[in-house]
mmCIF file of the C-alpha atoms, coordinates in Angstrom:
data_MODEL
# 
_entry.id   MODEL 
# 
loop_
_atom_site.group_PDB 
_atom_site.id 
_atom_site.type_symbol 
_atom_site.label_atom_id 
_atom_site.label_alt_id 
_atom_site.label_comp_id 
_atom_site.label_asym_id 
_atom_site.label_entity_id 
_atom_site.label_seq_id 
_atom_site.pdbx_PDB_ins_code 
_atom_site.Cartn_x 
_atom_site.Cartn_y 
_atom_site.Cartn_z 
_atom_site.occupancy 
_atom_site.B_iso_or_equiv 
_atom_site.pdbx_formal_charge 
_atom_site.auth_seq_id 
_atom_site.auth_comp_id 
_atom_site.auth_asym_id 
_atom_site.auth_atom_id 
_atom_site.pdbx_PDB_model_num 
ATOM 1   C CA . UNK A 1 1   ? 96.088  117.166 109.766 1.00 0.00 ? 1   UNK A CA 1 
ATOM 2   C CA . UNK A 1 2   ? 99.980  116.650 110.148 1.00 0.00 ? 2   UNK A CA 1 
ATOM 3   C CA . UNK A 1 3   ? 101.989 115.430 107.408 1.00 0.00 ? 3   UNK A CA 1 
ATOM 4   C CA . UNK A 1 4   ? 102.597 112.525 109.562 1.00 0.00 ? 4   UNK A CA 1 
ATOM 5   C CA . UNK A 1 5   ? 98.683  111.885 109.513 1.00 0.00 ? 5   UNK A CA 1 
ATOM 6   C CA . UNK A 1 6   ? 98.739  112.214 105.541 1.00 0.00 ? 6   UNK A CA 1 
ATOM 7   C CA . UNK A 1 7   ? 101.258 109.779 105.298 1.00 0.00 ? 7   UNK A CA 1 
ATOM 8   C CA . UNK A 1 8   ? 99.511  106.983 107.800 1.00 0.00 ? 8   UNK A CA 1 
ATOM 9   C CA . UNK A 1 9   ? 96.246  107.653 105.514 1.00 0.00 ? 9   UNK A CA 1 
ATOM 10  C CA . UNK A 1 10  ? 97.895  107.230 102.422 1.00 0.00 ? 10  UNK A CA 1 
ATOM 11  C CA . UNK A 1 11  ? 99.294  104.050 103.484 1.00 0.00 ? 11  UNK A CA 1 
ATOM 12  C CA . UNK A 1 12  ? 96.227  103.180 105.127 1.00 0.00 ? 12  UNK A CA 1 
ATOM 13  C CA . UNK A 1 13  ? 94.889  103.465 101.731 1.00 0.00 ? 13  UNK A CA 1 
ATOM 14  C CA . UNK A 1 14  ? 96.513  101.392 99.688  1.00 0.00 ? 14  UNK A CA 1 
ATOM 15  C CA . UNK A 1 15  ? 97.021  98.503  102.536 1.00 0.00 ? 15  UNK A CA 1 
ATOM 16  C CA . UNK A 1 16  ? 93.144  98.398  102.754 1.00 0.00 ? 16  UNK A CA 1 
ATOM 17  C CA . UNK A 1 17  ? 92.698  99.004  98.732  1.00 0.00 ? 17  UNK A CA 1 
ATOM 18  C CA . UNK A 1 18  ? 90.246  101.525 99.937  1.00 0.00 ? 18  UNK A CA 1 
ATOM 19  C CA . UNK A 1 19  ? 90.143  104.737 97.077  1.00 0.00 ? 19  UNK A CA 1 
ATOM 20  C CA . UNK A 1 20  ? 88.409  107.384 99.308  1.00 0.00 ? 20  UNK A CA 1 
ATOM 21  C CA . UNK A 1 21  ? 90.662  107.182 102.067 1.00 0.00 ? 21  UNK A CA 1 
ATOM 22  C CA . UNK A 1 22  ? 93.639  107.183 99.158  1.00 0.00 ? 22  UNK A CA 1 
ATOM 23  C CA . UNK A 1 23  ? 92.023  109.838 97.276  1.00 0.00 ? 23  UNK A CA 1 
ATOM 24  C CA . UNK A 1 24  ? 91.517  111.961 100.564 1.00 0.00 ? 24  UNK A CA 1 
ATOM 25  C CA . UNK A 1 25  ? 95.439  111.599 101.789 1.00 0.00 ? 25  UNK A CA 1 
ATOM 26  C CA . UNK A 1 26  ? 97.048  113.114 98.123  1.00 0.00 ? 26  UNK A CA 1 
ATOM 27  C CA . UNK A 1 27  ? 97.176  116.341 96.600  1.00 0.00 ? 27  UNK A CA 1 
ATOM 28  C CA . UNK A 1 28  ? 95.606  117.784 93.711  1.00 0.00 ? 28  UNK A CA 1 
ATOM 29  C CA . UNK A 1 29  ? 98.650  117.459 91.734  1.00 0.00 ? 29  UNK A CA 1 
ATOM 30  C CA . UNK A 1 30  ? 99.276  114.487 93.224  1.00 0.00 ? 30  UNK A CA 1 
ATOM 31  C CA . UNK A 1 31  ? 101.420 111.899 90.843  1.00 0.00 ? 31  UNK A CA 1 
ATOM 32  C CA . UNK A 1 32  ? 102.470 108.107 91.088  1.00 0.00 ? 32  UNK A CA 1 
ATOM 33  C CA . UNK A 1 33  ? 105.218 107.030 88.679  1.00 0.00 ? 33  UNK A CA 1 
ATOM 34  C CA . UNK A 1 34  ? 104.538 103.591 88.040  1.00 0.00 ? 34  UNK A CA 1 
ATOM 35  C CA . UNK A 1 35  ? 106.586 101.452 85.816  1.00 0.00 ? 35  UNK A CA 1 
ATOM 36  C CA . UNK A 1 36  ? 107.341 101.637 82.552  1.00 0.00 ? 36  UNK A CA 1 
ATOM 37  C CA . UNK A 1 37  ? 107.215 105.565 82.959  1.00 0.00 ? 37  UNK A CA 1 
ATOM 38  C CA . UNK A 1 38  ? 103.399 105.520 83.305  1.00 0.00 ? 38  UNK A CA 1 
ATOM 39  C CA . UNK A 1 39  ? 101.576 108.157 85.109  1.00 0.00 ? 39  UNK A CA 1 
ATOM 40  C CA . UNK A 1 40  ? 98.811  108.547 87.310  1.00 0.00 ? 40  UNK A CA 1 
ATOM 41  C CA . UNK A 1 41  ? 97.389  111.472 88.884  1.00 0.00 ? 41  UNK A CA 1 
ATOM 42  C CA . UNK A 1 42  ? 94.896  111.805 91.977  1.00 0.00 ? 42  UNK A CA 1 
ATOM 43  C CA . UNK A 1 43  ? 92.052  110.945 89.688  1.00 0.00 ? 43  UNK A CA 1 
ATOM 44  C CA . UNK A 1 44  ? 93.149  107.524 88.089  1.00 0.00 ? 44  UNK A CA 1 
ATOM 45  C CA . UNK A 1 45  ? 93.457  106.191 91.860  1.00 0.00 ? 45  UNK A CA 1 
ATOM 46  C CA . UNK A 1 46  ? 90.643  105.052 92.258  1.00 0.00 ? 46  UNK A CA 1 
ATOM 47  C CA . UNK A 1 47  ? 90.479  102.590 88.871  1.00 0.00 ? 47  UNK A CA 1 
ATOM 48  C CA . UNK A 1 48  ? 94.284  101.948 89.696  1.00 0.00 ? 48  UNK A CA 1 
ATOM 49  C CA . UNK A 1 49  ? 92.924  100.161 93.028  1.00 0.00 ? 49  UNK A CA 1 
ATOM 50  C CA . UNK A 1 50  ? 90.733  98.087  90.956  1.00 0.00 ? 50  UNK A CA 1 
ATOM 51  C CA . UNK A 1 51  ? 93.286  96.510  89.125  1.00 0.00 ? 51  UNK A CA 1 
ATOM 52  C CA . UNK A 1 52  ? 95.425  95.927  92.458  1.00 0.00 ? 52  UNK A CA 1 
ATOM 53  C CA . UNK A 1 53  ? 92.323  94.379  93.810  1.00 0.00 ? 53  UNK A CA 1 
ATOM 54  C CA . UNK A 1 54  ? 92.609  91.848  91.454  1.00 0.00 ? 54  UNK A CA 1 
ATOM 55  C CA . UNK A 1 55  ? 96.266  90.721  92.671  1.00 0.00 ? 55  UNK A CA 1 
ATOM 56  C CA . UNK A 1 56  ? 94.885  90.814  96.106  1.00 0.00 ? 56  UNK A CA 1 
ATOM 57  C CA . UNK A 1 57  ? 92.443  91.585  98.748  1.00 0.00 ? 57  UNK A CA 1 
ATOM 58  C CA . UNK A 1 58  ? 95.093  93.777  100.758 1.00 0.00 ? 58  UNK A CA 1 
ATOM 59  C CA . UNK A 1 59  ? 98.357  95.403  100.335 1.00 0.00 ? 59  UNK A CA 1 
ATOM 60  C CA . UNK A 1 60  ? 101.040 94.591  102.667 1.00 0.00 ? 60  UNK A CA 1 
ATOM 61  C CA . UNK A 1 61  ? 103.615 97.646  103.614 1.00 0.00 ? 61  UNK A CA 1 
ATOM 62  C CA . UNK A 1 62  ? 106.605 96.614  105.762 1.00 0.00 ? 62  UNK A CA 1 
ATOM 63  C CA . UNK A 1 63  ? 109.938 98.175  106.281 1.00 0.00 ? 63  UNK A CA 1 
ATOM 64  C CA . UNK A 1 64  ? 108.572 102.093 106.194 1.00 0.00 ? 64  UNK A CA 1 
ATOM 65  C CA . UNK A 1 65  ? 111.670 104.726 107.115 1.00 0.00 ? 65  UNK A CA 1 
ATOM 66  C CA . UNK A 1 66  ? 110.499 108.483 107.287 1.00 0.00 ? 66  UNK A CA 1 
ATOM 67  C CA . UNK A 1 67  ? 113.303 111.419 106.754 1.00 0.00 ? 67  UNK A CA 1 
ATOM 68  C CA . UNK A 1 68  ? 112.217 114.748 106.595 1.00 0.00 ? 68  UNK A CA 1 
ATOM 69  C CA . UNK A 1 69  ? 109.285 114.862 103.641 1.00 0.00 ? 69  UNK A CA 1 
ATOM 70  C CA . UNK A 1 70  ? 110.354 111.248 102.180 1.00 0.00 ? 70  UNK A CA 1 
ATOM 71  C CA . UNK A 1 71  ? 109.484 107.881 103.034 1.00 0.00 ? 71  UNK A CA 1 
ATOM 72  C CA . UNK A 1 72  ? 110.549 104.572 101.497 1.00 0.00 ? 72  UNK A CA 1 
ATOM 73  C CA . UNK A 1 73  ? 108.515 101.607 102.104 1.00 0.00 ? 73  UNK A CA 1 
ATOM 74  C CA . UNK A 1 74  ? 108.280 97.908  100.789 1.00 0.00 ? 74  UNK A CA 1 
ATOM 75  C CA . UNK A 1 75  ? 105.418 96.509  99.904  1.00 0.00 ? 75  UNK A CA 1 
ATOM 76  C CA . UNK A 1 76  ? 103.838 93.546  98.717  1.00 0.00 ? 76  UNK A CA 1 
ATOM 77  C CA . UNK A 1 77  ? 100.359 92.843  96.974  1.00 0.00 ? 77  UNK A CA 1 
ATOM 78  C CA . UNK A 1 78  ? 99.666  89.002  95.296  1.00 0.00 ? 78  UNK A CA 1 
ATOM 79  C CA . UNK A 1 79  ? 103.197 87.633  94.393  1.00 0.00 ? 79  UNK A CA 1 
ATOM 80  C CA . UNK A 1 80  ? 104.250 91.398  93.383  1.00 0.00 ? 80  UNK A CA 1 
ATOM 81  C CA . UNK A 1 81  ? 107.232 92.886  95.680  1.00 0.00 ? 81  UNK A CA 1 
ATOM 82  C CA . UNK A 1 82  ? 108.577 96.274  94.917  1.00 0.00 ? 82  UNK A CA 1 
ATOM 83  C CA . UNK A 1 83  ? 109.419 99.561  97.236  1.00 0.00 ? 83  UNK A CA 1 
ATOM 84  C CA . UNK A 1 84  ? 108.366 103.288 96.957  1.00 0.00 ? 84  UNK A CA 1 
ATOM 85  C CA . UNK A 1 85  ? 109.763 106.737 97.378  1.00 0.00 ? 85  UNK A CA 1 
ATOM 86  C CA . UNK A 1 86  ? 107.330 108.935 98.806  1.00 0.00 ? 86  UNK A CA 1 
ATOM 87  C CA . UNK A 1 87  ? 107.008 113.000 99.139  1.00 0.00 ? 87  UNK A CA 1 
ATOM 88  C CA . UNK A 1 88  ? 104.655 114.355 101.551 1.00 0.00 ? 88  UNK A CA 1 
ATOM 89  C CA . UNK A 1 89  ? 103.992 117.336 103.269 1.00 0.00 ? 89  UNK A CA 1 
ATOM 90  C CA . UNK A 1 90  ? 101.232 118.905 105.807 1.00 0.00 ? 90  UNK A CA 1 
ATOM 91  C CA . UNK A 1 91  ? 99.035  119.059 102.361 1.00 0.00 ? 91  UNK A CA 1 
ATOM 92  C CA . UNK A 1 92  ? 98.981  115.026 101.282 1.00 0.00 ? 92  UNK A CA 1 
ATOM 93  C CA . UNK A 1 93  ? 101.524 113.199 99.642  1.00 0.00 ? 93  UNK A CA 1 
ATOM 94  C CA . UNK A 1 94  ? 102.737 114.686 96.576  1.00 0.00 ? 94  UNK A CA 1 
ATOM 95  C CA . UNK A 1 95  ? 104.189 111.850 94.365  1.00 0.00 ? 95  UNK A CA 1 
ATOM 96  C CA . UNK A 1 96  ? 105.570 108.082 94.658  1.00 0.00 ? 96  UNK A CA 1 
ATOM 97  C CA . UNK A 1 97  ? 108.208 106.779 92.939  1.00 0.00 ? 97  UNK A CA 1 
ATOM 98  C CA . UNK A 1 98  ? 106.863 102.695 92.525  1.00 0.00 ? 98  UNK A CA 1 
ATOM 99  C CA . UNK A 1 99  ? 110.522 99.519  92.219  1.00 0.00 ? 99  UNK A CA 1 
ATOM 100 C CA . UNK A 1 100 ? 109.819 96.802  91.139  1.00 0.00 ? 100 UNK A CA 1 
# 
Protein backbone atom coordinates (compact mmCIF):
# COMPACT_ATOMS: atom_id res chain seq x y z
CA UNK A 1 0.00 0.00 0.00
CA UNK A 2 1.02 3.74 -0.72
CA UNK A 3 1.39 6.14 1.95
CA UNK A 4 -1.44 7.86 0.37
CA UNK A 5 -3.57 4.57 1.01
CA UNK A 6 -2.33 4.58 4.80
CA UNK A 7 -3.42 7.89 5.23
CA UNK A 8 -7.18 7.42 3.56
CA UNK A 9 -7.37 4.23 6.04
CA UNK A 10 -6.36 5.97 8.93
CA UNK A 11 -8.86 8.55 8.38
CA UNK A 12 -11.25 6.09 7.32
CA UNK A 13 -10.75 4.84 10.72
CA UNK A 14 -11.45 7.22 12.93
CA UNK A 15 -14.47 8.83 10.69
CA UNK A 16 -16.17 5.35 10.95
CA UNK A 17 -14.88 4.78 14.79
CA UNK A 18 -13.92 1.47 13.40
CA UNK A 19 -10.45 0.10 15.54
CA UNK A 20 -9.32 -2.63 13.04
CA UNK A 21 -9.24 -0.57 10.14
CA UNK A 22 -7.36 2.20 12.62
CA UNK A 23 -5.22 -0.33 14.10
CA UNK A 24 -4.31 -1.76 10.53
CA UNK A 25 -3.34 1.93 8.96
CA UNK A 26 -0.50 2.83 12.03
CA UNK A 27 2.77 1.63 12.84
CA UNK A 28 4.08 -0.33 15.54
CA UNK A 29 5.48 2.61 17.17
CA UNK A 30 2.76 4.39 16.25
CA UNK A 31 1.88 7.48 18.84
CA UNK A 32 -1.11 10.01 19.24
CA UNK A 33 -0.40 13.01 21.48
CA UNK A 34 -3.57 13.85 22.87
CA UNK A 35 -4.12 16.66 25.23
CA UNK A 36 -2.89 17.34 28.27
CA UNK A 37 0.44 15.57 27.10
CA UNK A 38 -1.22 12.12 27.22
CA UNK A 39 -0.04 9.32 25.15
CA UNK A 40 -1.32 6.59 23.26
CA UNK A 41 0.33 4.04 21.30
CA UNK A 42 -1.09 1.57 18.52
CA UNK A 43 -2.47 -0.60 21.25
CA UNK A 44 -4.68 1.87 23.37
CA UNK A 45 -6.62 2.62 19.93
CA UNK A 46 -8.85 0.53 20.11
CA UNK A 47 -10.31 1.49 23.92
CA UNK A 48 -9.54 5.20 22.80
CA UNK A 49 -12.44 4.63 20.08
CA UNK A 50 -14.68 3.56 22.77
CA UNK A 51 -14.62 6.58 24.57
CA UNK A 52 -15.05 8.69 21.19
CA UNK A 53 -17.98 6.49 20.55
CA UNK A 54 -19.56 7.87 23.32
CA UNK A 55 -19.37 11.63 21.94
CA UNK A 56 -20.64 10.26 18.74
CA UNK A 57 -21.56 7.66 16.30
CA UNK A 58 -19.01 9.10 13.59
CA UNK A 59 -16.16 11.39 13.29
CA UNK A 60 -16.34 14.12 10.87
CA UNK A 61 -12.82 15.15 9.04
CA UNK A 62 -13.03 18.25 6.80
CA UNK A 63 -10.42 20.61 5.59
CA UNK A 64 -7.49 17.73 5.05
CA UNK A 65 -4.12 19.42 3.26
CA UNK A 66 -1.31 16.78 2.47
CA UNK A 67 2.55 18.10 2.07
CA UNK A 68 5.09 15.73 1.68
CA UNK A 69 4.70 13.08 4.87
CA UNK A 70 2.27 15.60 6.89
CA UNK A 71 -1.26 16.20 6.85
CA UNK A 72 -3.40 18.59 8.88
CA UNK A 73 -6.99 17.97 9.13
CA UNK A 74 -10.05 19.34 11.18
CA UNK A 75 -12.24 17.35 12.66
CA UNK A 76 -15.22 17.18 14.60
CA UNK A 77 -16.84 14.36 16.84
CA UNK A 78 -20.13 15.38 19.33
CA UNK A 79 -19.71 19.18 20.07
CA UNK A 80 -15.72 18.58 20.17
CA UNK A 81 -13.73 20.61 17.29
CA UNK A 82 -10.01 20.43 17.19
CA UNK A 83 -7.30 19.76 14.17
CA UNK A 84 -4.36 17.25 13.81
CA UNK A 85 -0.85 17.06 12.54
CA UNK A 86 -0.21 13.90 11.00
CA UNK A 87 3.18 11.90 9.89
CA UNK A 88 2.87 9.14 7.55
CA UNK A 89 4.84 7.25 5.35
CA UNK A 90 4.53 4.03 2.90
CA UNK A 91 4.58 2.05 6.47
CA UNK A 92 1.24 3.72 8.34
CA UNK A 93 1.03 6.83 10.01
CA UNK A 94 3.55 7.37 12.55
CA UNK A 95 2.13 9.93 15.10
CA UNK A 96 -0.71 12.76 15.41
CA UNK A 97 -0.40 15.74 17.03
CA UNK A 98 -4.46 16.24 18.42
CA UNK A 99 -5.73 20.90 18.93
CA UNK A 100 -8.17 21.42 20.61
Amino acid sequence: MSATDKLSGYASGFSNLDAATLVANVTADYQLFDKDGVIHGKDDLPGYLEELKKLGDSMAITDVMVEGDKAWCKWQIGDIVGAGLISFGDDGVTQEQLFY
